[in-house]
C-alpha positions as CSV (number, residue, x, y, z in Angstrom):
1,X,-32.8,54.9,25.4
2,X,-35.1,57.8,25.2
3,X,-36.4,57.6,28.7
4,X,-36.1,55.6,32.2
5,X,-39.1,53.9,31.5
6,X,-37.5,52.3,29.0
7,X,-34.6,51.9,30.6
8,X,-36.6,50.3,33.3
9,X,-38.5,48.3,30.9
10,X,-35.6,46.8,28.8
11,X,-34.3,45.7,32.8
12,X,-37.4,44.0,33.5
13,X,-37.3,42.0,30.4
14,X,-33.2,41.5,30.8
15,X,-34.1,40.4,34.5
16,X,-37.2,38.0,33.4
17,X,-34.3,36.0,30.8
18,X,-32.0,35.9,33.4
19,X,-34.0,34.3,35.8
20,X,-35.4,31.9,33.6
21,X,-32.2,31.1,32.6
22,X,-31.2,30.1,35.7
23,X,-34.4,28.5,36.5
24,X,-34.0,26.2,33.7
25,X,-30.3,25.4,34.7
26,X,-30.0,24.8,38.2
27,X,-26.9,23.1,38.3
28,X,-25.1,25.4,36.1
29,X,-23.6,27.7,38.6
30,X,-22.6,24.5,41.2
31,X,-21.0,22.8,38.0
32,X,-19.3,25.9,36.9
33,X,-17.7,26.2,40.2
34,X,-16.6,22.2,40.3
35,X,-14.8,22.8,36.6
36,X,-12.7,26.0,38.0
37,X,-11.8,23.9,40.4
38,X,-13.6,25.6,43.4
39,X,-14.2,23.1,46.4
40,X,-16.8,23.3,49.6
41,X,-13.7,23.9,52.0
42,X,-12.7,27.2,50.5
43,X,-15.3,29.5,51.3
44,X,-13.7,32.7,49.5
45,X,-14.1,30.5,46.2
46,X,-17.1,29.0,46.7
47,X,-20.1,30.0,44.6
48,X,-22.4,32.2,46.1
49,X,-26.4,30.9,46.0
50,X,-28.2,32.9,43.4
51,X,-31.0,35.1,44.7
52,X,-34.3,35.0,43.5
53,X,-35.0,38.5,42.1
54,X,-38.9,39.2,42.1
55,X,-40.1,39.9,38.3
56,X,-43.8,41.8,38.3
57,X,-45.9,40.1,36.3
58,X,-45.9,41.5,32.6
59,X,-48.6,44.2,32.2
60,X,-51.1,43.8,29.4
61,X,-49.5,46.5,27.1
62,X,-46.4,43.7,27.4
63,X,-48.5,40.8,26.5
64,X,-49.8,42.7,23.5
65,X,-46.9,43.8,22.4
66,X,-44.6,39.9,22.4
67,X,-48.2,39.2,20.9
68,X,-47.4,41.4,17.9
69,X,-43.8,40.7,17.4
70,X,-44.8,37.1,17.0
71,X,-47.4,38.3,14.6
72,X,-44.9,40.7,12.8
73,X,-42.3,37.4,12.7
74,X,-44.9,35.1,10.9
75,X,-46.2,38.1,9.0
76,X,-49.7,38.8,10.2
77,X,-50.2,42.3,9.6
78,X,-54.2,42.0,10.6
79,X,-53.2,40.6,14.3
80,X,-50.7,43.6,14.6
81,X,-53.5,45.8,13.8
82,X,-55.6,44.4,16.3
83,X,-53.2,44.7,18.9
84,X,-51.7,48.2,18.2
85,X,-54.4,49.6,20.4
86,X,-53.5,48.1,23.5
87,X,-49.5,49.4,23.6
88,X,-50.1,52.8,24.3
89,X,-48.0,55.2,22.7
90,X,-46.3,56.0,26.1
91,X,-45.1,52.6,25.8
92,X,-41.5,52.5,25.8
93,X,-41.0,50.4,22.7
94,X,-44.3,51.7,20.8
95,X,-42.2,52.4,17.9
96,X,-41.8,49.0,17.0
97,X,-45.7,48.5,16.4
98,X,-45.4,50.6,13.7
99,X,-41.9,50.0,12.0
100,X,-43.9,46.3,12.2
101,X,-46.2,47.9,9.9
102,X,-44.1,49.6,7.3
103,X,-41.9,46.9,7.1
104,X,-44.7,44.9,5.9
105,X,-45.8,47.8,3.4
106,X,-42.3,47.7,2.4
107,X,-42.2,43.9,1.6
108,X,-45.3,44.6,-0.8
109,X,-43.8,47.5,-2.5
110,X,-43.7,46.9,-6.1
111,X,-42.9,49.5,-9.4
112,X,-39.4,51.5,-10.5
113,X,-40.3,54.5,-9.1
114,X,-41.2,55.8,-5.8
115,X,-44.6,54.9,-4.3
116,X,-46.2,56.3,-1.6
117,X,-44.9,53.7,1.4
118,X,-41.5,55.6,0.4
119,X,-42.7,59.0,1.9
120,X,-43.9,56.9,4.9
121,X,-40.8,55.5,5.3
122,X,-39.1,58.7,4.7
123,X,-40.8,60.3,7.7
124,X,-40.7,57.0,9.8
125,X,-36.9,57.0,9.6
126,X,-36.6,61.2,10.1
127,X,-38.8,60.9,13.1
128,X,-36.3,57.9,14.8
129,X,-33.2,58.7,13.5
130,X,-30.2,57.7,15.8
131,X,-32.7,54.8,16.8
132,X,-31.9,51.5,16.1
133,X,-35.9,50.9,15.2
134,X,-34.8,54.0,13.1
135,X,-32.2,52.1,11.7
136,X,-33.4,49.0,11.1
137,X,-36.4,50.5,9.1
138,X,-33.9,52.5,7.2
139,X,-32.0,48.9,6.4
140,X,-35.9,47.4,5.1
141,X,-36.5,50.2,3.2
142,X,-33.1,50.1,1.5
143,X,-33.8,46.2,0.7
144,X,-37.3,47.4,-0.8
145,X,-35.8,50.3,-2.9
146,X,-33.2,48.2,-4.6
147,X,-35.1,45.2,-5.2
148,X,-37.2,48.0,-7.2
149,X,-34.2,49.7,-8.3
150,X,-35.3,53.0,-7.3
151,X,-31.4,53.8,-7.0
152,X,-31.3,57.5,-7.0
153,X,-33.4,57.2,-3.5
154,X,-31.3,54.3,-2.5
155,X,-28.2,56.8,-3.3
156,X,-29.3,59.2,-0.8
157,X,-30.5,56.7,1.9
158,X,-27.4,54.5,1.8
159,X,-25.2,56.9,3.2
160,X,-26.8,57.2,6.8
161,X,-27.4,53.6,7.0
162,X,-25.7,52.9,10.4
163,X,-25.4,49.1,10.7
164,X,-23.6,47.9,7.7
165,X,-23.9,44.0,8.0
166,X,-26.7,43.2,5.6
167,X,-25.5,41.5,2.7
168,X,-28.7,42.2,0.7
169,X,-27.9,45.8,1.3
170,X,-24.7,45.4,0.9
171,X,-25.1,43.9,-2.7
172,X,-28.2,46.3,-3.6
173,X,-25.5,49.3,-3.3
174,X,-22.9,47.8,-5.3
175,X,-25.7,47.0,-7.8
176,X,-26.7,50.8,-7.6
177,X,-23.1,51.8,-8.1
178,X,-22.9,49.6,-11.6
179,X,-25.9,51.0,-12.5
180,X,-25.0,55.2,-11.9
């Protein structure tokens, strides 16, 4: 992370699912003691009563921004643009509002050669590399250069792709090797 807010951000948010997690499951800590064998009578193994851990209330730059990643999931580009203004750009994960954006330039891409939503992603990536937002726009925009087989870009972008799991990639740089 690039800073404690978002250190304390991401915490929040790990804090809300673990509450609600236990919220929906009451039983699940009592029933995980029963099966390990833990009885009433033995107080050492006896499973301690969670504590209610107090979650603020999620700001409005929060709201916004689950707004938009349900927006960027279904692929609503003009409800993303809406709500860009209200995640400030202090906001710990304001990256994503815009790799959002790209990604969906990306997707519409079309033509053998580069375009101009190459140079954006070009600079995109640059400006969050060792990111995984960085990264995962570096993955889209290897998906969108070989399905346009614009392989001598995709030569030079494959090498600093970090997470290697894609099979789409995966296949578009075997593709590109054939091809060279």
């Amino acid at each position: 992370m690039k800073s404690p807010a978002a250190c304390r951000v991401l915490g929040q948010l790990l804090t809300v699912l673990i509450v609600g997690v236990l919220a929906a499951a009451p039983g699940v800590v009592a029933r995980a003691s029963q099966a390990s064998g833990a009885s009433a009578a033995s107080p050492k193994t006896q499973a301690s009563t969670p504590v209610p851990v107090p979650v603020p209330p999620p700001s409005p730059a929060d709201e916004a921004f689950t707004q938009a990643r349900a927006a960027a999931n279904r692929g609503d580009t003009a409800r993303i643009e809406q709500l860009a203004p209200q995640v400030p750009a202090s906001y710990p994960l304001a990256a994503y509002m815009d790799y959002w954006r790209l990604r969906a330039q990306l997707a519409d891409a079309r033509g053998d050669a580069p375009v101009a939503v190459d140079a954006d992603a070009r600079a995109f990536v640059a400006q969050h590399a060792g990111t995984l937002v960085g990264d995962l726009a570096r993955r889209d925009w290897l998906v969108s250069l070989g399905r346009r087989q614009v392989w001598g870009t995709f030569d030079e972008v494959w090498p600093r792709l970090v997470s290697r799991d894609d099979l789409t990639v995966r296949c578009y740089a075997l593709q590109s090797r054939l091809a060279g």
